[in-house]
N, CA, C and O atoms as a MOPAC input file, in Angstrom:
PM7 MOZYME 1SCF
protein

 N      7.12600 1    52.72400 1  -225.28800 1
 C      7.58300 1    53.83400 1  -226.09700 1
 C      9.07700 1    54.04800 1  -225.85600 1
 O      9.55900 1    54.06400 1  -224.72400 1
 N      9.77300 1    54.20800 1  -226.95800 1
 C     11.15800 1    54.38500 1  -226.56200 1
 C     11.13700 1    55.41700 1  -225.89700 1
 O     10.12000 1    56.09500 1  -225.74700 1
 N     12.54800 1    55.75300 1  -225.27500 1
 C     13.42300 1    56.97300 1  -224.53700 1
 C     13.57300 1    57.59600 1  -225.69500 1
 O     13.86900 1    56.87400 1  -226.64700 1
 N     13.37500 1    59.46900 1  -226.01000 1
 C     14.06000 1    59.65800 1  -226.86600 1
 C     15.56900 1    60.25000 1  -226.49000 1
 O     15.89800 1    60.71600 1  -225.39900 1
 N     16.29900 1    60.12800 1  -227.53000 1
 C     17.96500 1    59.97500 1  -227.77300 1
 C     18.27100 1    61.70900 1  -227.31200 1
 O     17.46100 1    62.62600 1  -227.45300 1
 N     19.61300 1    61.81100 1  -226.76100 1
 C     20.10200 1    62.78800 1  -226.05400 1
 C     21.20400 1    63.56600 1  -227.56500 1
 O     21.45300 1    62.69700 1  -228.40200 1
 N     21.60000 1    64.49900 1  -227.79800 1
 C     22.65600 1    64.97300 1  -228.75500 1
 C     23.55800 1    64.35900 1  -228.64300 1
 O     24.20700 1    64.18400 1  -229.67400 1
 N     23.96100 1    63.85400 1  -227.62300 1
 C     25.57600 1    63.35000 1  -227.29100 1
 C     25.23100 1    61.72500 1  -227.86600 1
 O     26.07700 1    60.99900 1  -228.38800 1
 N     24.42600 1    61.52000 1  -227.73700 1
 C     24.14200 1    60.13800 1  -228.58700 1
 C     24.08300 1    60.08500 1  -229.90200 1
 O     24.32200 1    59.06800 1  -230.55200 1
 N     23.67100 1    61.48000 1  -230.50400 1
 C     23.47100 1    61.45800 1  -231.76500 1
 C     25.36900 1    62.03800 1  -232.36600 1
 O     26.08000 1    61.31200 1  -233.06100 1
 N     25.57100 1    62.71400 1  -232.12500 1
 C     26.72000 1    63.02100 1  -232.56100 1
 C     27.66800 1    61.69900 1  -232.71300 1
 O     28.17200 1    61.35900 1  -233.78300 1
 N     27.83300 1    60.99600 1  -231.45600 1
 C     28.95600 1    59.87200 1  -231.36700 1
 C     28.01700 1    58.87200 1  -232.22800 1
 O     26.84100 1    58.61700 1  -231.96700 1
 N     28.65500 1    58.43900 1  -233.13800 1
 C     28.16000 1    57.33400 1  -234.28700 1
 C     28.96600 1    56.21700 1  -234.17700 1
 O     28.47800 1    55.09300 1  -234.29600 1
 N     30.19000 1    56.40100 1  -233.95600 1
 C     31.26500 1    55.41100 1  -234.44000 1
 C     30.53600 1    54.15100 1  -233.09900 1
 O     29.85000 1    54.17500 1  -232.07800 1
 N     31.46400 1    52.89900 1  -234.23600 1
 C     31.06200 1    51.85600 1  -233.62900 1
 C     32.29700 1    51.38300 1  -232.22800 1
 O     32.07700 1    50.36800 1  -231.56700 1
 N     33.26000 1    52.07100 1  -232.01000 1
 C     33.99600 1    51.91700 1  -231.16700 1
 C     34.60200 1    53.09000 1  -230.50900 1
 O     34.68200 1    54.09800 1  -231.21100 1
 N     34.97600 1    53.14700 1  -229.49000 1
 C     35.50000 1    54.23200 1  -228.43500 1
 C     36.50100 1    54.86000 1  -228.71000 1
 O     37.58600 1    54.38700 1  -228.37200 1
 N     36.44700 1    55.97700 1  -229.33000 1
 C     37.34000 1    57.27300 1  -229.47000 1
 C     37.99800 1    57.39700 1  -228.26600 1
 O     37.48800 1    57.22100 1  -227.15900 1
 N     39.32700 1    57.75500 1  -228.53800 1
 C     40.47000 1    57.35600 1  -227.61500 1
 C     41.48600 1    58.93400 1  -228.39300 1
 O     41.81700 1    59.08900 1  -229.56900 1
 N     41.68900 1    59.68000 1  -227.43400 1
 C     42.92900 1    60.68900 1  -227.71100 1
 C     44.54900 1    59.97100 1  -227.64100 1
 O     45.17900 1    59.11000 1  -227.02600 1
 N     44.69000 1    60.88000 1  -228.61500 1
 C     46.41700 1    60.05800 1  -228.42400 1
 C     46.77200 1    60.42500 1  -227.35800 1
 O     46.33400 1    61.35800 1  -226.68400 1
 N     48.02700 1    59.32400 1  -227.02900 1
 C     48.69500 1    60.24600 1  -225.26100 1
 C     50.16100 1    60.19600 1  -225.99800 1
 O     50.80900 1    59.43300 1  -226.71400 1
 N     50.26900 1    61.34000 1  -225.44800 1
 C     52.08800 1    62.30800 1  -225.72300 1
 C     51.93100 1    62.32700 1  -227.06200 1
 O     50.89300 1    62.25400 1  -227.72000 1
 N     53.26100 1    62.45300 1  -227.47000 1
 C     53.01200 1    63.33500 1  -229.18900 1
 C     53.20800 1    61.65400 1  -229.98700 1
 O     53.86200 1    60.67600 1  -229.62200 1
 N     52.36600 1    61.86800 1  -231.14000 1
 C     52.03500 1    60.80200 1  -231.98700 1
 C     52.04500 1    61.16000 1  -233.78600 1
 O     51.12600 1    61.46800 1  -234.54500 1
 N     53.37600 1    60.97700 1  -233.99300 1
 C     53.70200 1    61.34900 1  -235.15300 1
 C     52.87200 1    60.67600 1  -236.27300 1
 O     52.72700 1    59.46000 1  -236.15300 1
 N     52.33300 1    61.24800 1  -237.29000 1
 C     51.30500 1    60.67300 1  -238.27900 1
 C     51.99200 1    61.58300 1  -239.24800 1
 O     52.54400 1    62.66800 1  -239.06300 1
 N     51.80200 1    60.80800 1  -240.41700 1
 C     51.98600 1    61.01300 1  -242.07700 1
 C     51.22900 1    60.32700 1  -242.58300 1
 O     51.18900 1    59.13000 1  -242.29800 1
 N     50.22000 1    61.01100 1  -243.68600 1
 C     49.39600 1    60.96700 1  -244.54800 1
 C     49.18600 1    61.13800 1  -246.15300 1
 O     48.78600 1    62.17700 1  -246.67800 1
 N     49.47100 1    60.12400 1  -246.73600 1
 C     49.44800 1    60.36200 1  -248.49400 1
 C     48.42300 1    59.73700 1  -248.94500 1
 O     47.85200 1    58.69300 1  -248.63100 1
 N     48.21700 1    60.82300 1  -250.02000 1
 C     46.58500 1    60.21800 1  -251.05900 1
 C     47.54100 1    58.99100 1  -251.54000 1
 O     48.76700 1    58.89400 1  -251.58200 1
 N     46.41600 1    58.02500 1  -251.91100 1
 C     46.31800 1    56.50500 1  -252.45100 1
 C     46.74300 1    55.70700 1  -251.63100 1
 O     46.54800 1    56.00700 1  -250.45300 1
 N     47.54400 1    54.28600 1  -251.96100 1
 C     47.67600 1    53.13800 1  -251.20900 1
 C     49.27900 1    52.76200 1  -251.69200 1
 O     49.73500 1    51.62000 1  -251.75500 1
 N     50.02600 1    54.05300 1  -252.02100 1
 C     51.13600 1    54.45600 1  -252.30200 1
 C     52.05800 1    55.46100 1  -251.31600 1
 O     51.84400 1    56.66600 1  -251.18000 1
 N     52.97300 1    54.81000 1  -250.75600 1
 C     53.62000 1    56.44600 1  -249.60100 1
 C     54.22900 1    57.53600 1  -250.81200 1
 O     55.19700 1    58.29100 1  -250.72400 1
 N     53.57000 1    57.38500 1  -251.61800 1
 C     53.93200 1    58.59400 1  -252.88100 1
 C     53.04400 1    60.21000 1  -252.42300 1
 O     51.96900 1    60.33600 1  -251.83800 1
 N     53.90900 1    61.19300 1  -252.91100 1
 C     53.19500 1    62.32500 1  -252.57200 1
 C     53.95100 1    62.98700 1  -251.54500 1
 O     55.09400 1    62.64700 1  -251.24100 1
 N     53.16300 1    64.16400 1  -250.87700 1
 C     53.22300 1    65.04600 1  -250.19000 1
 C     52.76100 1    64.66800 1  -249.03100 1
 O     51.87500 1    63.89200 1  -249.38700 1
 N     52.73900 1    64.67900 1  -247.62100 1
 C     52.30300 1    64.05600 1  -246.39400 1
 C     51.18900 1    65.53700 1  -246.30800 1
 O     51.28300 1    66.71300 1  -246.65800 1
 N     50.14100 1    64.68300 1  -245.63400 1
 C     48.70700 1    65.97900 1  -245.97000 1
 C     48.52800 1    66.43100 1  -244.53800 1
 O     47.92200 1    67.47000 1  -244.27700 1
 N     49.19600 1    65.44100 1  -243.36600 1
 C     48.89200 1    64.85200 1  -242.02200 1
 C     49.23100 1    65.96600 1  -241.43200 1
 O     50.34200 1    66.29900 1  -241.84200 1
 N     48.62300 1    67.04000 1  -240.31900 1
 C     48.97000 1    67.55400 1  -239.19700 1
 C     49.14800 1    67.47000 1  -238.21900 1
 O     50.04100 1    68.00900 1  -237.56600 1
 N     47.84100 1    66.34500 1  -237.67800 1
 C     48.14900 1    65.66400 1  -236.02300 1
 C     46.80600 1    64.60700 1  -236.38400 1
 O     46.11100 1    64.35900 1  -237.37000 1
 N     46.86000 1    64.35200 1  -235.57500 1
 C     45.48900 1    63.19000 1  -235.40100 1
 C     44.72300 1    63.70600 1  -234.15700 1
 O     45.38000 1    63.88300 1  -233.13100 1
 N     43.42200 1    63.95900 1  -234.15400 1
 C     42.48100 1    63.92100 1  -233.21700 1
 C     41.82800 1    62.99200 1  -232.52700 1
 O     40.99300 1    63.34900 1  -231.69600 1
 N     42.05100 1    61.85800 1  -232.71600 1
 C     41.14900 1    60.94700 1  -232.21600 1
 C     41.41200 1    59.63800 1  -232.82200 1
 O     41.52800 1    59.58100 1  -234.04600 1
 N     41.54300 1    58.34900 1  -231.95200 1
 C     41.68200 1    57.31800 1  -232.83900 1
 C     40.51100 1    56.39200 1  -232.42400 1
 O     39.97800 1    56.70500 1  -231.35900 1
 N     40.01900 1    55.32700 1  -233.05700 1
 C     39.50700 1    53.99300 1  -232.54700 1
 C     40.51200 1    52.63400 1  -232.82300 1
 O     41.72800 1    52.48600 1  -232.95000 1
 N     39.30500 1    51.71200 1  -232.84700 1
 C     39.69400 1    50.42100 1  -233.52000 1
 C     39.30800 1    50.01800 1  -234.99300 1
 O     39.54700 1    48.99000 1  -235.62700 1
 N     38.68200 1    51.08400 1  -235.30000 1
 C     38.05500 1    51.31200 1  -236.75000 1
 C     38.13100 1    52.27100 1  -237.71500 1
 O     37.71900 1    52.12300 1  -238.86500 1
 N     38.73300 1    53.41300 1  -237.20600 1
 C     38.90600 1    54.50000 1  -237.67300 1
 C     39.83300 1    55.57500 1  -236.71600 1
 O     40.26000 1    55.58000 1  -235.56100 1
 N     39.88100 1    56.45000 1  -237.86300 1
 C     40.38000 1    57.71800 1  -236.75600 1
 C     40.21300 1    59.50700 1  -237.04000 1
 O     40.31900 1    59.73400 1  -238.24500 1
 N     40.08300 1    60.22700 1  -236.57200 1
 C     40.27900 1    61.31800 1  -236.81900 1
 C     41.42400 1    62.25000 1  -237.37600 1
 O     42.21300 1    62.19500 1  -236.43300 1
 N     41.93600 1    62.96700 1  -238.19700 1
 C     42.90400 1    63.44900 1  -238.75000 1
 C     43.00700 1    64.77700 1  -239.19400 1
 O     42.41700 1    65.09600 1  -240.22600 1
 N     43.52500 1    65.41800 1  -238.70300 1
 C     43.77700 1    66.99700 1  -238.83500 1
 C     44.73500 1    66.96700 1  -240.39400 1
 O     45.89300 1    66.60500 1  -240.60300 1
 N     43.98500 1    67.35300 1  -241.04700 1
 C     45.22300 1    67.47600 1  -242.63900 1
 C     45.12900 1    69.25400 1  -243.12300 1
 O     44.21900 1    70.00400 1  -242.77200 1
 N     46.08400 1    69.57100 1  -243.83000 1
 C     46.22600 1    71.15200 1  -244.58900 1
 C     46.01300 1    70.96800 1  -245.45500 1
 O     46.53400 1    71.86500 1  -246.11900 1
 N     45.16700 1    69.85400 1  -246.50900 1
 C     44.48100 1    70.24800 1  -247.59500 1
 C     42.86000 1    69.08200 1  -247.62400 1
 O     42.73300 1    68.18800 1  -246.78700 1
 N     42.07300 1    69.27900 1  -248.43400 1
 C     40.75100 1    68.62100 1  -248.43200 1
 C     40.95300 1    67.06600 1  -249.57900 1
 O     41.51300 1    66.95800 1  -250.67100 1
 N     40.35900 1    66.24400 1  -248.88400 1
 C     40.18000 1    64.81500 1  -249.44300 1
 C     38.53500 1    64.73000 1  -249.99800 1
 O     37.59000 1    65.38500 1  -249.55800 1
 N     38.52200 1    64.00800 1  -250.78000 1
 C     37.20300 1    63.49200 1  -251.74400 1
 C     36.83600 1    62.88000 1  -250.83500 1
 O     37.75800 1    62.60100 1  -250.06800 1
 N     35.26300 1    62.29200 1  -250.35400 1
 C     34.74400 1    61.54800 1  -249.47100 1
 C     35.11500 1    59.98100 1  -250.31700 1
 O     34.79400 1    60.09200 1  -251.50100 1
 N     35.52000 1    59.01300 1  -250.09400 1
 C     36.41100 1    57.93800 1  -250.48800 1
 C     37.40600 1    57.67500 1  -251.18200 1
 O     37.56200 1    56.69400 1  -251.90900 1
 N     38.03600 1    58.43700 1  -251.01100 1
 C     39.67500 1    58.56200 1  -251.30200 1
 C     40.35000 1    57.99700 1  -250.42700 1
 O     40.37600 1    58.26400 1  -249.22500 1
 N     40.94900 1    57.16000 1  -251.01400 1
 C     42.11900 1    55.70900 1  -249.92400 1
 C     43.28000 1    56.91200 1  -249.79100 1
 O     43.71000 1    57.80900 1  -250.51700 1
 N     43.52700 1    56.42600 1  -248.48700 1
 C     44.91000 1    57.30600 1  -247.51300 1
 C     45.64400 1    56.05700 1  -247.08500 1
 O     45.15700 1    55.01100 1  -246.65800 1
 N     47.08100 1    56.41400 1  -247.30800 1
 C     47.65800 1    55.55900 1  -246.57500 1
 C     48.22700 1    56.02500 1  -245.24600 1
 O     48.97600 1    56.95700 1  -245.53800 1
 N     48.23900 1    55.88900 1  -244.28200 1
 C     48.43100 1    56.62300 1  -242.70500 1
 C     49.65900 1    55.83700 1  -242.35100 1
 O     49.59600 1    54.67600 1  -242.75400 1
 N     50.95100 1    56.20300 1  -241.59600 1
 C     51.63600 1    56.09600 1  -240.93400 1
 C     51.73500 1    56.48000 1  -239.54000 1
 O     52.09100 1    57.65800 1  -239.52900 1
 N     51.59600 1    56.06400 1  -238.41100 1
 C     51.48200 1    56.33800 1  -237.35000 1
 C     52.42900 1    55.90200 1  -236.29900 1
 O     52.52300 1    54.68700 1  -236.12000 1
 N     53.20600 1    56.76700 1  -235.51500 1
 C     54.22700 1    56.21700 1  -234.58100 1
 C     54.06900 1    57.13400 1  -233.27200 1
 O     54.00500 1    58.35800 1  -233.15200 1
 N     54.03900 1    56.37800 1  -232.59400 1
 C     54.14500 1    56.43500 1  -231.04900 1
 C     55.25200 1    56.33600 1  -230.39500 1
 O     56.12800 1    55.63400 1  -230.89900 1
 N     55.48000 1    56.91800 1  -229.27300 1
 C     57.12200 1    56.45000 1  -228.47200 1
 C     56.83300 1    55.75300 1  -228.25100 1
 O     57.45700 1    55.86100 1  -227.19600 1
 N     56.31800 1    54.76900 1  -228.13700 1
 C     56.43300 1    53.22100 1  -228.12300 1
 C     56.91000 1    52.48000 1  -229.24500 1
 O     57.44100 1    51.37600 1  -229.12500 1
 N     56.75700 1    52.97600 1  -230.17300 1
 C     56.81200 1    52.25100 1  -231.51000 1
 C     58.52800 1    52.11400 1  -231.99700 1
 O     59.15400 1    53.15900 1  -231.82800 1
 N     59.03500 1    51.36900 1  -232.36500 1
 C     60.12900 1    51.33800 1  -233.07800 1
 C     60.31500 1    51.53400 1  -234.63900 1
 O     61.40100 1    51.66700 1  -235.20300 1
 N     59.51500 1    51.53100 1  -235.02300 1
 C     58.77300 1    51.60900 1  -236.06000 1
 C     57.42600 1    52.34700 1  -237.09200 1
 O     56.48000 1    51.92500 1  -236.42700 1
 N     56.94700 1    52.92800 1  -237.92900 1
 C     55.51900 1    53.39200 1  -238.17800 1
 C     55.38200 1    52.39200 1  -238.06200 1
 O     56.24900 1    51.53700 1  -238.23900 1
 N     53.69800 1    52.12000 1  -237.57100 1
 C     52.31300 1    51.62100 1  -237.56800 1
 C     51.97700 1    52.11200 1  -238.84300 1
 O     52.03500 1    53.33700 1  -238.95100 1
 N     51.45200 1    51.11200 1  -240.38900 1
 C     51.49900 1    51.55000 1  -241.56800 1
 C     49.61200 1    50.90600 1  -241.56200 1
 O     49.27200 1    49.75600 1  -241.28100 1
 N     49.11400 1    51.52100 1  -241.77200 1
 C     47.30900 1    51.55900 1  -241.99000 1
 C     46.92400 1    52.35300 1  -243.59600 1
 O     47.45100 1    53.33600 1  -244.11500 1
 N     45.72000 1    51.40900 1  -244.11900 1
 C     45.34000 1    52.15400 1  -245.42400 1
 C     44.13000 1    52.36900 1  -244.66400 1
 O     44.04500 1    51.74900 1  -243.60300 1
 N     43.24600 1    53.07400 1  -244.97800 1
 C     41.84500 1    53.61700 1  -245.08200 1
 C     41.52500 1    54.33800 1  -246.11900 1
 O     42.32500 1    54.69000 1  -246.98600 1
 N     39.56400 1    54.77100 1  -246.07100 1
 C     38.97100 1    55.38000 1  -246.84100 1
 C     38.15900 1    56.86700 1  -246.26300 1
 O     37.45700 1    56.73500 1  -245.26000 1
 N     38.25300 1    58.09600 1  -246.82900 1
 C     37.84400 1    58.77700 1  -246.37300 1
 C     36.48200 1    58.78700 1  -246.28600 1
 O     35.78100 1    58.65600 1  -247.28900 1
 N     35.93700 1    58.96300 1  -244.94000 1
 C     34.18900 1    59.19700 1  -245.09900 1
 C     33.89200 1    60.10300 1  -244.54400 1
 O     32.73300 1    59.80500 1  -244.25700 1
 N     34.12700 1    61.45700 1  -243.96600 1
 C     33.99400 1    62.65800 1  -244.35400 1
 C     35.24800 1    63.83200 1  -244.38100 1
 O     36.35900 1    63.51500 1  -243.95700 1
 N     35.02300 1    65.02000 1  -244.83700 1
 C     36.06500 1    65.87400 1  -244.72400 1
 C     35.60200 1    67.37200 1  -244.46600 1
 O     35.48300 1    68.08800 1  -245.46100 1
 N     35.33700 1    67.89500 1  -243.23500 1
 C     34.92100 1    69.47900 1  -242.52900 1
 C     36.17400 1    70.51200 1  -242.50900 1
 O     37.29300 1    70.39100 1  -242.01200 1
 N     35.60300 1    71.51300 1  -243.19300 1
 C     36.55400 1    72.47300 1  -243.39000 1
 C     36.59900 1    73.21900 1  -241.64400 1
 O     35.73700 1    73.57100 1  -240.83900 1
 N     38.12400 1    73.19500 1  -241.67000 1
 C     37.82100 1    74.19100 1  -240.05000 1
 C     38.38400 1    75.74200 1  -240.73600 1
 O     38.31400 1    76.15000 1  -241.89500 1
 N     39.05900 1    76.49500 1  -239.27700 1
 C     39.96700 1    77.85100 1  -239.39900 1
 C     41.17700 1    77.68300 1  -240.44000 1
 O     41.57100 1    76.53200 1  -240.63100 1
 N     41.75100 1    78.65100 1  -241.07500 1
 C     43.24700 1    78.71800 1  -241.00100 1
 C     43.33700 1    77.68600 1  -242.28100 1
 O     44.39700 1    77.06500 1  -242.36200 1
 N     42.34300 1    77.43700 1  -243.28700 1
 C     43.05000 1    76.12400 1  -244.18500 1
 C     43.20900 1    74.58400 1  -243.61100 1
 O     43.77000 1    73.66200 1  -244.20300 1
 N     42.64100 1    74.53600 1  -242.44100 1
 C     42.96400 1    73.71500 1  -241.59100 1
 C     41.23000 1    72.58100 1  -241.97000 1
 O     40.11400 1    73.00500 1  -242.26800 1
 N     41.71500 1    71.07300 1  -241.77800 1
 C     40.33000 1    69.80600 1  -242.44700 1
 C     40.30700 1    69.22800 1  -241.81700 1
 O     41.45000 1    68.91400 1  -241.48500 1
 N     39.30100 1    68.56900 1  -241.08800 1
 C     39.05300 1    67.26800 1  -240.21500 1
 C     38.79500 1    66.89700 1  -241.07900 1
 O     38.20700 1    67.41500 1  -242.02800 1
 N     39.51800 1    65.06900 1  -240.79700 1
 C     38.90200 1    64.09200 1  -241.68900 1
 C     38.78400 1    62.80800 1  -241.14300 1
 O     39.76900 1    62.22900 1  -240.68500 1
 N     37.53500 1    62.25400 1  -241.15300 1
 C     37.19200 1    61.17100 1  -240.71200 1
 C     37.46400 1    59.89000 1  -241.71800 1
 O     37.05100 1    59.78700 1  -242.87300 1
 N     38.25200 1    58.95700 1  -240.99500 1
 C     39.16500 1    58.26000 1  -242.21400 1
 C     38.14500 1    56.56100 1  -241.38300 1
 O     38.18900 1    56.54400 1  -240.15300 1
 N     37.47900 1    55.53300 1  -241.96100 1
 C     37.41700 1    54.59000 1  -241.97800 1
 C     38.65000 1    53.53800 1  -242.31200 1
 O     39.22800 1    53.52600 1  -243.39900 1
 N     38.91100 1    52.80600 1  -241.39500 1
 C     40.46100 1    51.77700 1  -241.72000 1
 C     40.00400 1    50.74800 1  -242.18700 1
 O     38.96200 1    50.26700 1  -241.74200 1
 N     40.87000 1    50.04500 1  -243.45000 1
 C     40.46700 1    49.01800 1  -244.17200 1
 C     40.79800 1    47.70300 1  -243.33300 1
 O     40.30700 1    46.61600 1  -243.63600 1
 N     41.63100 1    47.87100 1  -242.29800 1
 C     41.39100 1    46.65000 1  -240.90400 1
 C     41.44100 1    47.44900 1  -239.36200 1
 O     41.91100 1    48.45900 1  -238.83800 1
 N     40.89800 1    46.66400 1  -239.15100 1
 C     41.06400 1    47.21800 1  -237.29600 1
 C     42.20200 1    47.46600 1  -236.72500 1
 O     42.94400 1    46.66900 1  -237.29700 1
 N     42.49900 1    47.73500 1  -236.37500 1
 C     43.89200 1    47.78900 1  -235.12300 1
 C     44.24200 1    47.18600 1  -234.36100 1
 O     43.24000 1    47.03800 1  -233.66200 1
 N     45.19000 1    46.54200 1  -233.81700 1
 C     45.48800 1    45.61800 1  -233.38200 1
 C     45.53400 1    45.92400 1  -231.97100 1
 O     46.63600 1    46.35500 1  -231.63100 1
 N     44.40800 1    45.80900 1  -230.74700 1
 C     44.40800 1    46.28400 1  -229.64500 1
 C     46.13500 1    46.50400 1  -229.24100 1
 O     46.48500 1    47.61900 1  -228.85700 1
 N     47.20700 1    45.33100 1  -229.36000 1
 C     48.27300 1    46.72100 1  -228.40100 1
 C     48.43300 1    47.51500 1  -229.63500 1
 O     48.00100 1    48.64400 1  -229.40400 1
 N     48.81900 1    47.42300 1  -230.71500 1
 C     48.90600 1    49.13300 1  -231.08900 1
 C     48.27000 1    50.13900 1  -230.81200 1
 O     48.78600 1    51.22300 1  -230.53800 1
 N     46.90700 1    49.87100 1  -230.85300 1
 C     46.05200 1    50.72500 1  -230.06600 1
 C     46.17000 1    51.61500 1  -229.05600 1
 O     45.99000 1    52.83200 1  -229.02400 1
 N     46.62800 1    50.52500 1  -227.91700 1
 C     47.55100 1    50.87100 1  -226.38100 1
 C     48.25400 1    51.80300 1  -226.89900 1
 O     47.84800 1    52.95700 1  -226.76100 1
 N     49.73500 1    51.50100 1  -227.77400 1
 C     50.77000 1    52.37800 1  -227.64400 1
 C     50.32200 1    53.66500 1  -228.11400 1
 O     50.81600 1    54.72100 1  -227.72000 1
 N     49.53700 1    53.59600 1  -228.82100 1
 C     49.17300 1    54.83700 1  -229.41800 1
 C     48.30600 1    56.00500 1  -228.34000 1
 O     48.67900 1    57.15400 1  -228.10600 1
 N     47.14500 1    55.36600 1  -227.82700 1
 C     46.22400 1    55.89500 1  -226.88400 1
 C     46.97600 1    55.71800 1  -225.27700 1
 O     46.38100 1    56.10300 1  -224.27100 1

């Protein structure tokens, strides 16, 4: 008979290890696969190798392509990533988590610099 599953098992879904950014990690966020628009991005909560978490000030459609810019003091450069949104939770204050699926993985050291 199986073990049954604990909450903390059920909550964490993702297929790879959520990782907090370390020190400040500048992100910009525009609807489509265009840096056209308004940046939606507040901070990032959480990254993987597959996805990431994203604090934005307005609400995304559940698959709506984002294009993400991401820079680290490490970086000389943005880190330029497209993804698709797969969910979007209203918090306080006007304030949206959004769980963004990346249309490629991350390249373990960017990863590093970032986490």
């Amino acid at each position: 008979m199986p073990e049954p599953t604990t909450t903390n098992q059920l909550r964490n879904r993702r297929a790879n290890m959520r990782r907090r950014p370390r020190g400040k990690v500048k992100v910009t966020c525009f609807k489509g696969d265009l840096d056209l628009g308004t940046n939606i991005a507040i901070g990032v909560a959480d990254v993987s190798e597959s996805g990431l978490m994203l604090l934005s000030n307005s609400s995304v459609d559940k698959g709506q392509n984002l294009t993400i810019l991401l820079e680290g003091r490490e970086h000389r450069r943005p880190l330029k990533v497209h993804g698709k949104v797969n969910w979007c939770i209203p918090m306080e204050n006007k304030v949206f988590r959004v769980g963004i699926v990346l249309d490629h993985y991350l390249r373990n050291q960017d990863l590093l610099k970032i986490t």
